[in-house]
C-alpha positions in Angstrom: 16.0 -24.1 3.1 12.9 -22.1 3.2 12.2 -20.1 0.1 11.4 -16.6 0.7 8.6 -15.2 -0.2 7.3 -11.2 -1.3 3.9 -10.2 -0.3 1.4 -7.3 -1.6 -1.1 -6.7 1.0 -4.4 -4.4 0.4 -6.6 -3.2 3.3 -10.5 -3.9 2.0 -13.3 -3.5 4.0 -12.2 -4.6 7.0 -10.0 -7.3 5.5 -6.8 -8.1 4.4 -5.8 -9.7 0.7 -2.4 -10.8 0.6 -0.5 -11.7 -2.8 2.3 -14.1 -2.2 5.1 -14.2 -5.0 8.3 -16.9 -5.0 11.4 -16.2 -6.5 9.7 -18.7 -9.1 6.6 -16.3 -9.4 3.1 -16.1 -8.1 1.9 -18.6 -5.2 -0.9 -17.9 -3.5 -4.1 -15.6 -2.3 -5.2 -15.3 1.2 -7.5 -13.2 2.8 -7.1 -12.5 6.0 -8.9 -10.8 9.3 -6.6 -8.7 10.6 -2.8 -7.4 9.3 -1.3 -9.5 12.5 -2.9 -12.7 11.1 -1.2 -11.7 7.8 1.9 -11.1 9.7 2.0 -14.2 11.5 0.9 -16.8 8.3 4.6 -15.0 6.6 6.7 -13.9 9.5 8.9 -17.0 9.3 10.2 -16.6 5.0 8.9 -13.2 4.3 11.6 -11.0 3.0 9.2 -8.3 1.7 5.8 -7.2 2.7 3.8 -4.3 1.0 0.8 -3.0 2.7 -1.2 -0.1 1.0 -1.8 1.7 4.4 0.4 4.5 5.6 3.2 3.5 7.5 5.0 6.6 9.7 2.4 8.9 11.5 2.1 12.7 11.9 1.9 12.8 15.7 1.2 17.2 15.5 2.1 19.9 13.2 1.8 19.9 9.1 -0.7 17.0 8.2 0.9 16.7 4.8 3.8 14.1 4.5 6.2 14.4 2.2 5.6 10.9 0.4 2.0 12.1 -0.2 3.2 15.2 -1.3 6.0 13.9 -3.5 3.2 10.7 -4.9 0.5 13.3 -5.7 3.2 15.2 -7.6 3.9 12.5 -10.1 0.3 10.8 -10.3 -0.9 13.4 -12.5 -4.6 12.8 -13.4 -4.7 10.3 -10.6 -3.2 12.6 -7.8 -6.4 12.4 -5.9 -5.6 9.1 -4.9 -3.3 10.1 -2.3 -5.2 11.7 0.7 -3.0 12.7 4.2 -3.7 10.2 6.5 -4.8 11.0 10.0 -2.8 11.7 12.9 -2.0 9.0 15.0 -4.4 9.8 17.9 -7.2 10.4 15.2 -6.7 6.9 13.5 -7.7 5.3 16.7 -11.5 7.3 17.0 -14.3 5.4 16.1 -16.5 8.7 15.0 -15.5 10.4 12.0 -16.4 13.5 14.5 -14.5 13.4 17.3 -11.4 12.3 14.7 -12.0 15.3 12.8 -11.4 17.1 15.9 -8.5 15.5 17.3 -6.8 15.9 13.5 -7.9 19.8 13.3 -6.6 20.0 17.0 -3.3 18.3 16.2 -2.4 20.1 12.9 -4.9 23.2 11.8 -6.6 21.3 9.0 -9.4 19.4 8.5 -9.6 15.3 8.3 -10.7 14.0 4.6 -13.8 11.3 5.0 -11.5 9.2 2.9 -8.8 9.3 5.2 -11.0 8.3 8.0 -12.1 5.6 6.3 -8.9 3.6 6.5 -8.2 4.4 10.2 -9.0 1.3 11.1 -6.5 -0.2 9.0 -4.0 2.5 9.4 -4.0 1.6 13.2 -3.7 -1.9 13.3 -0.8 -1.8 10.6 1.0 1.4 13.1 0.3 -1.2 16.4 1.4 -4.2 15.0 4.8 -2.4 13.8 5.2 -0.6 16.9 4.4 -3.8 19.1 6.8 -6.3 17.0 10.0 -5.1 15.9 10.5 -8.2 13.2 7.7 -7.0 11.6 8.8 -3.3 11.1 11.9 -4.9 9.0 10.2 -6.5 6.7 6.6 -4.5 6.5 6.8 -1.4 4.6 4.0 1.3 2.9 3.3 1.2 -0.8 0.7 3.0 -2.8 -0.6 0.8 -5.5 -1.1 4.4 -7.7 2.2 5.0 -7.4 3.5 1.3 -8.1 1.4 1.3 -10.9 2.8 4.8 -12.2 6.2 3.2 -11.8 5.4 0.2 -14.4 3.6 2.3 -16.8 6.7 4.9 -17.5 3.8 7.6 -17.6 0.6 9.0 -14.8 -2.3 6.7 -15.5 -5.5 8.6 -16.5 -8.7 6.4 -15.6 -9.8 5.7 -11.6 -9.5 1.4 -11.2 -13.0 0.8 -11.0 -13.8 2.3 -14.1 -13.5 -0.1 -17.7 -10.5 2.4 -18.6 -8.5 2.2 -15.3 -9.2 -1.9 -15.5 -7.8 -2.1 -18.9 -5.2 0.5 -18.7 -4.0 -1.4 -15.2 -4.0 -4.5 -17.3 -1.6 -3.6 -19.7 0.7 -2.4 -17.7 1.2 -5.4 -15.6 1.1 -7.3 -18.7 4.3 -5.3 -20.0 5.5 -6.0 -16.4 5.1 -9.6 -16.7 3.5 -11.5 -19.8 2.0 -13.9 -17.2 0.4 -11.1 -15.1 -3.0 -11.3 -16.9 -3.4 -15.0 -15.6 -2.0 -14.3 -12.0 -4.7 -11.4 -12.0 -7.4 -14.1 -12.7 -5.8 -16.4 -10.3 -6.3 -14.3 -7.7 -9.9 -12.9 -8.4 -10.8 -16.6 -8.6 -9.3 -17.4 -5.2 -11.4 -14.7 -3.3 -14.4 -16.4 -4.1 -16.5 -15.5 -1.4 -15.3 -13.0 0.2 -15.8 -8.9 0.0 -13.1 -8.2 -2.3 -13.4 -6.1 -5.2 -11.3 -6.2 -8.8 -9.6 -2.8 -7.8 -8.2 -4.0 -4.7 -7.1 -7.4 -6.9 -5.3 -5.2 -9.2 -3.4 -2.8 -6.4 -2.2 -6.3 -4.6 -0.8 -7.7 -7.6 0.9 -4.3 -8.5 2.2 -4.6 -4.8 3.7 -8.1 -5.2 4.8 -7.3 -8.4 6.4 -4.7 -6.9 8.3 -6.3 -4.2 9.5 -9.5 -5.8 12.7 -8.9 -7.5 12.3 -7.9 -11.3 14.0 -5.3 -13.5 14.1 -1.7 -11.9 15.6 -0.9 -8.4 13.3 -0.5 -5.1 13.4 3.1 -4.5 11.1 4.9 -2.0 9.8 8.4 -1.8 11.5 10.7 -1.0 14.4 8.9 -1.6 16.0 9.3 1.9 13.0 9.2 4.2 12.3 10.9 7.5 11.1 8.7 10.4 8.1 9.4 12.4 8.4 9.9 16.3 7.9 6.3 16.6 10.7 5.5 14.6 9.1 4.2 11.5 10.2 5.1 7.7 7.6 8.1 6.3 7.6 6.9 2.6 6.3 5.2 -0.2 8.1 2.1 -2.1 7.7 1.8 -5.5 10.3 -0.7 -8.1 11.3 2.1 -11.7 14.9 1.9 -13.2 14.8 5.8 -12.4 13.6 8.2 -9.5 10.0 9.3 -10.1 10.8 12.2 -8.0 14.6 13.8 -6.7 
């Protein structure tokens, strides 16, 4: 019997670092090329895969989604983490420019650099869920802000690539899980080599942590999510014993 296995899965600068959990606890750390790569390495025991891109496109009309809206209302000091993501048309522009346009075109409002940023990511993540049906069970959006929020009981206050927001992170997965602190090391150790950074370590632990099974019930936000015109879910999943938002 294959054991199934619960993934955390953060876009970073062109690559992918994927967290692997067992029912038995942390496995592994790859880092991979490209989301389908990711996809195909845990397609055949993956019950749970969190990516930290936007899943569920606004095609035209208000840019704001309601799972930003909804994350930004709970993040408190942090609520600038959550930017609206492009439209779909304007994730797949390679000029921040011409995306600009085809967002301002689309909706009436401007396109954040930030947002633009991720496009790439956002894109591959929307095609690979659009082109495989499988993976559109099993592959859902997760904000590791709001993940983190979730744990903590409370809106962190320090940005994650500060000392604060590292050591204020690292408590809270520590009260998550008294073996988190060596899983985070784990994991910074096995991207050795690659263009990783210790905030995007941190947000795919948070993301495994959060889809493994552990105390609190998977919720999402909103709680009863709207699908895009593609017919993906438009939300967030974060793990609390409560709703963070009704």
């Amino acid at each position: 019997m294959v054991e199934e296995r619960y993934v955390g899965v953060v876009f970073c600068d062109g690559s992918w670092l994927a967290v692997a959990f067992a029912d038995a606890g942390y496995e592994e750390t790859t880092v991979f090329d490209g989301i389908g790569e990711c996809w195909a390495a845990y397609e055949d025991d993956a019950r749970r895969i969190l990516v930290d891109v936007p899943i569920g496109l606004v095609r035209s009309g208000d840019a704001v989604r309601a799972c930003d809206a909804l994350a930004r209302s709970v993040l408190g000091p942090r609520r600038a983490a959550v930017v609206d993501p492009p439209v779909r048309e304007a994730t797949r522009k390679r000029r921040f420019s011409t995306a600009n346009r085809v967002h301002e075109r689309k909706t009436g409002a401007s396109l954040a650099e930030a947002a633009f940023e991720r496009s790439d990511g956002i894109a591959m993540c929307d095609e690979l869920l659009q082109e495989v049906p499988e993976a559109a069970a099993v592959v859902r959006s997760a904000h590791p802000e709001l993940c983190f929020r979730a744990f903590a009981g409370e809106p962190l206050e320090y940005d994650a690539t500060t000392a604060g927001g590292y050591a204020e992170r690292m408590r809270t997965l520590a009260r998550r899980d008294r073996d988190a602190p060596p899983v985070v090391q784990k994991v910074a150790a096995a991207t050795g080599g690659s263009d990783v950074s210790v905030a995007a370590v941190l947000d795919a632990v948070v993301l495994a942590y959060t889809a493994a099974p552990g105390d609190g019930e998977l919720r999402t936000l909103p709680a009863d999510p709207p699908a895009d015109a593609s017919g993906l879910p438009v939300a967030y999943v974060y793990r609390a014993a409560a709703p963070l938002a009704e």
